[in-house]
C-alpha positions as CSV (number, residue, x, y, z in Angstrom):
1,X,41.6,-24.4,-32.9
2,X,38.9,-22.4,-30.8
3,X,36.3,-24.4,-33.2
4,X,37.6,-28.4,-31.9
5,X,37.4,-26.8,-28.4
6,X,34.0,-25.5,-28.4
7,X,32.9,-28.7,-29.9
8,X,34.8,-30.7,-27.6
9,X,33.1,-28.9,-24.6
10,X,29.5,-29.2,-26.0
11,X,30.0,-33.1,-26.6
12,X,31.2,-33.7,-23.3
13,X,28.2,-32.2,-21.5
14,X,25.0,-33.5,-21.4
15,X,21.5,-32.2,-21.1
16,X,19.6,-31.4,-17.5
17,X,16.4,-33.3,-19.2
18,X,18.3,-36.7,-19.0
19,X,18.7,-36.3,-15.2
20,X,15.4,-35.1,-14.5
21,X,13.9,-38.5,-16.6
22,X,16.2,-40.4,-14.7
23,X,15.2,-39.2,-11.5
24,X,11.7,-39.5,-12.5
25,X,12.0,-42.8,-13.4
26,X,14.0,-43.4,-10.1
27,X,10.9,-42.3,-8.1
28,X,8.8,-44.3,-9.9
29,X,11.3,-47.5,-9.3
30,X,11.1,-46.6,-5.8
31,X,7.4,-46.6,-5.4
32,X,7.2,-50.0,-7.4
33,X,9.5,-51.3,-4.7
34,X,7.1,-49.7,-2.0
35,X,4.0,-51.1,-3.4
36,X,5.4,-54.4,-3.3
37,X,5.8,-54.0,1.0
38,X,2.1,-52.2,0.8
39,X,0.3,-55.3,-1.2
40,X,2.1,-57.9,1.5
41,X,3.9,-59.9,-0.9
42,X,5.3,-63.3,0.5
43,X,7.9,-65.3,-0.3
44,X,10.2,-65.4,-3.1
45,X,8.5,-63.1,-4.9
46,X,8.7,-60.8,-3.0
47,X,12.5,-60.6,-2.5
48,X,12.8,-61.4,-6.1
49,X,10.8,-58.1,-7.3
50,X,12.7,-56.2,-4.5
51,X,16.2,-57.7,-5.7
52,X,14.5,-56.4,-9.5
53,X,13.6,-53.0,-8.5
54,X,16.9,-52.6,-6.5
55,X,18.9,-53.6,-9.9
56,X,16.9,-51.5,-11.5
57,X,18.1,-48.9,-10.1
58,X,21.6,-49.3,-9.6
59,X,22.2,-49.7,-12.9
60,X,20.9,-46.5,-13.7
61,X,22.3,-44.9,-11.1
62,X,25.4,-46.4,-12.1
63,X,24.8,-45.3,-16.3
64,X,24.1,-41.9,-16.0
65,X,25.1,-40.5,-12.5
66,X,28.4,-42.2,-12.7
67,X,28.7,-41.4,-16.8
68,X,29.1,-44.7,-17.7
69,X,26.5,-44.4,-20.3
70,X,28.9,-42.4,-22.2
71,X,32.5,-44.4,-21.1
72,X,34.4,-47.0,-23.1
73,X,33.1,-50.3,-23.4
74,X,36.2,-51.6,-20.7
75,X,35.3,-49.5,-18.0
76,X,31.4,-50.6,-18.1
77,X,32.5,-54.0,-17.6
78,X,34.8,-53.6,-15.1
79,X,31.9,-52.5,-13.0
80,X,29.0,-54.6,-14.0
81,X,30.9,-57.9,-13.8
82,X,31.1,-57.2,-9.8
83,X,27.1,-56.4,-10.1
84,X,26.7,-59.9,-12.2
85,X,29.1,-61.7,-9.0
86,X,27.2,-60.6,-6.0
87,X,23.6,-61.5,-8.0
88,X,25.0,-64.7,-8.7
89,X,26.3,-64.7,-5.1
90,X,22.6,-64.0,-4.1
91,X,20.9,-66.8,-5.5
92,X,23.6,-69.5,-4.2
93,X,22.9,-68.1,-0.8
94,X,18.9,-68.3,-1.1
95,X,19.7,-71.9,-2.6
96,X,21.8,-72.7,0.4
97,X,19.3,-70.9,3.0
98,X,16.7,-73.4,1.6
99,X,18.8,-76.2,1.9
100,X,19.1,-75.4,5.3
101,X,15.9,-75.0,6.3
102,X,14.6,-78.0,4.9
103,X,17.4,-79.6,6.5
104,X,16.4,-78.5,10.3
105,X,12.9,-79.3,9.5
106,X,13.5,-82.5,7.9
107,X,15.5,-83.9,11.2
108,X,13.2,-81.8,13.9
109,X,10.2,-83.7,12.3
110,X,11.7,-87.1,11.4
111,X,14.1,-87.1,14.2
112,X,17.8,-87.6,13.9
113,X,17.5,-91.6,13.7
114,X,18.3,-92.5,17.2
């Protein structure tokens, strides 16, 4: 009986290296994402590597902070399908914004027909 306990309790915790990688690789996520303002990119690459970076790290945020690296298979999904929603959510908005502008510029150039 005190054997399954002790083995229970060493399975269930985890190993300070993990979270010092993980932070690690968190800082170098976050200087990626700073680089990216320092070099001045423009445009949709920009937001797109920011939007990258941001998932990035989220998700692991998300898989070892939160312990979902080690949860049932159920539970992962009923957080990442939310994540998956508001990206999807993301792009139909920049599709839309685009729309839009081309849109105002379209009729403020070629005039509204009257």
């Amino acid at each position: 009986m005190e054997e399954t306990k002790k083995k229970e309790q060493q399975g269930s915790t985890h190993k300070i290296g993990i979270y010092l990688w993980i932070w690690g690789l968190l800082f170098v996520l976050s200087f990626f994402s700073y680089m990216v303002d320092w070099y001045q990119f423009q445009g949709m690459l920009r937001w797109s590597l920011i939007l990258f970076f941001m998932f990035l790290k989220a998700g692991l945020i998300m898989a070892f902070f939160m312990h979902l690296f080690w949860e049932r298979y159920a539970l992962v999904n009923v957080l990442l399908w939310p994540m998956t929603a508001i990206a999807c959510f993301i792009v139909l908005m920049a599709a839309e914004g685009q729309y839009t502008l081309f849109s105002r510029l379209f009729y403020f150039f070629v005039g509204g027909g009257q």
